[in-house]
C-alpha positions in Angstrom: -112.3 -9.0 183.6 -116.1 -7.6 182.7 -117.4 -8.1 179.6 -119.4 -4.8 178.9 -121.4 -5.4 175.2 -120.0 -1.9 173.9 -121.2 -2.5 170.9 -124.9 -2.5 171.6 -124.8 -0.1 174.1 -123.2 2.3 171.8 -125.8 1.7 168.8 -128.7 3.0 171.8 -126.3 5.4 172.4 -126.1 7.1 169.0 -130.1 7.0 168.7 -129.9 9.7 171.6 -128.6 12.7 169.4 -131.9 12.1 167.2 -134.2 12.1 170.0 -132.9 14.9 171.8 -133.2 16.9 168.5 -136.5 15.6 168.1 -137.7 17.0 171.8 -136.4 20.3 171.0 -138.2 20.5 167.7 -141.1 19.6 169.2 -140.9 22.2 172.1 -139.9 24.9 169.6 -143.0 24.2 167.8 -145.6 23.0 169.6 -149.3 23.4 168.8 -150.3 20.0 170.7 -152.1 18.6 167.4 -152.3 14.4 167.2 -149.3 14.0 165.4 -147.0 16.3 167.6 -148.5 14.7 170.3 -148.0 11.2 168.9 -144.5 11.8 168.2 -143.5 13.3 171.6 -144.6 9.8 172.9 -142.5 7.7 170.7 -139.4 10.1 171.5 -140.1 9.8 175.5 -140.5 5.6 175.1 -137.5 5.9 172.9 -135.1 7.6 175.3 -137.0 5.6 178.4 -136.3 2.4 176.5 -132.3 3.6 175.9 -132.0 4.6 179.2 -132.9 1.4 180.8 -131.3 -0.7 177.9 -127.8 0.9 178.4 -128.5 0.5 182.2 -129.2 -2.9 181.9 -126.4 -3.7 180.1 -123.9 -2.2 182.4 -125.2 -3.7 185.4 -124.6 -6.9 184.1 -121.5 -6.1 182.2 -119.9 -4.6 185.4 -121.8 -6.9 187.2 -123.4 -4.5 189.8 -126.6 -5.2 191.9 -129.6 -6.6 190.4 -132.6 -4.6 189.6 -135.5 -4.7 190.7 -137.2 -2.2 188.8 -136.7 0.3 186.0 -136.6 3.0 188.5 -133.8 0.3 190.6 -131.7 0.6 186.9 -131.6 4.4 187.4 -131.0 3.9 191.0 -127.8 1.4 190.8 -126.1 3.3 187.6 -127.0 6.5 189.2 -124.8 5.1 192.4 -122.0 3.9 190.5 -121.1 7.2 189.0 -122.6 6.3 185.4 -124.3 9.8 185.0 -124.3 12.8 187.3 -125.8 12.5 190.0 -128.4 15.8 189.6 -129.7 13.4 186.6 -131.0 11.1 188.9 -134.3 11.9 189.8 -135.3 13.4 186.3 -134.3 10.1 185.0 -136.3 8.1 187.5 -139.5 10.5 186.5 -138.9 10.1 182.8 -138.5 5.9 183.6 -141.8 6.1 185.7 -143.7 7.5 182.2 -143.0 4.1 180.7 -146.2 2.6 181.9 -148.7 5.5 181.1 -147.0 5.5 177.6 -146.8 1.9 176.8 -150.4 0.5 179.4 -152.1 3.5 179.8 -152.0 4.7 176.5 -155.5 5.6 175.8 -155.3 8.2 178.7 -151.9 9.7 177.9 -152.6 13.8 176.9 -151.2 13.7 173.5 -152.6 17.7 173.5 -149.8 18.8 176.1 -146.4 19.3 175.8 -144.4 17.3 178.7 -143.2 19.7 180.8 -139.6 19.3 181.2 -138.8 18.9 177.8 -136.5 21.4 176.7 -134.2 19.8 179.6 -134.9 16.2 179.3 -133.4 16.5 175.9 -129.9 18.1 176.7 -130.0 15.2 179.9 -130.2 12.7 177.1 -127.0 14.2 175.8 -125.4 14.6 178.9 -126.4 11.0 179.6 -124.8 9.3 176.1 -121.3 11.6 176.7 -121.5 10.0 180.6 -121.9 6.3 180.0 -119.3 6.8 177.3 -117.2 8.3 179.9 -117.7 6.0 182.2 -117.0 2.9 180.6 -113.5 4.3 178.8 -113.2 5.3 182.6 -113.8 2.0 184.0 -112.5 -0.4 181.3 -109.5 1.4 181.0 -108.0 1.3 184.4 
């Protein structure tokens, strides 16, 4: 029997909705001032930090292989059938922005708007309905 910590996996979970509608906003309106900029960031950590939370916590609750890594997280979930698997590689992208946002701070362009926004934010959503999936899926069989 696995003992998967729904409950905290599902309060990162319901952050994603908010953060997804915060990309778009920002991509709708983008002028690249400091607080646009600034905000982006915190909404890329955010859904970084969710990401590899919720990945973290089904590893060990379906007690898969360790992780090395964030990108490992991505990896392992990614190869259990947690999420697509077309979401793979934009996850481990958006997972390898974790050190430039959180260590290389000071260099970050706050001006520019990251590129693959607009999609990153209906992943996120695509992401929250798959792990929800997955573990009715796996816990109920």
């Amino acid at each position: 029997m696995y003992y998967v910590n729904r409950e905290q996996i599902g309060v990162r979970l319901e952050a994603m909705p908010d953060i997804a509608q915060a990309l778009n906003t920002l991509a709708d309106s983008w002028q690249g001032s400091l607080i646009e900029g600034m905000a982006q960031e915190r909404a890329l950590h955010l859904a970084i930090e969710i990401i590899t939370d919720v990945g973290s916590y089904l590893i060990d609750g379906f007690i898969m292989r360790d992780a090395s890594s964030y990108e490992d997280i991505i990896e392992i979930t990614g190869e259990e059938g947690v999420f697509p698997n077309e979401l793979k590689q934009t996850f481990i992208e958006l997972v390898q922005l974790r050190k430039p946002l959180v260590q290389d701070y000071f260099t970050w362009q706050r001006a520019e708007l990251y590129p693959q926004i607009r999609e990153l934010s209906e992943q996120l959503l695509l992401f929250k309905a798959s792990v929800e999936q997955y573990i009715e899926r796996e816990l109920n069989f």
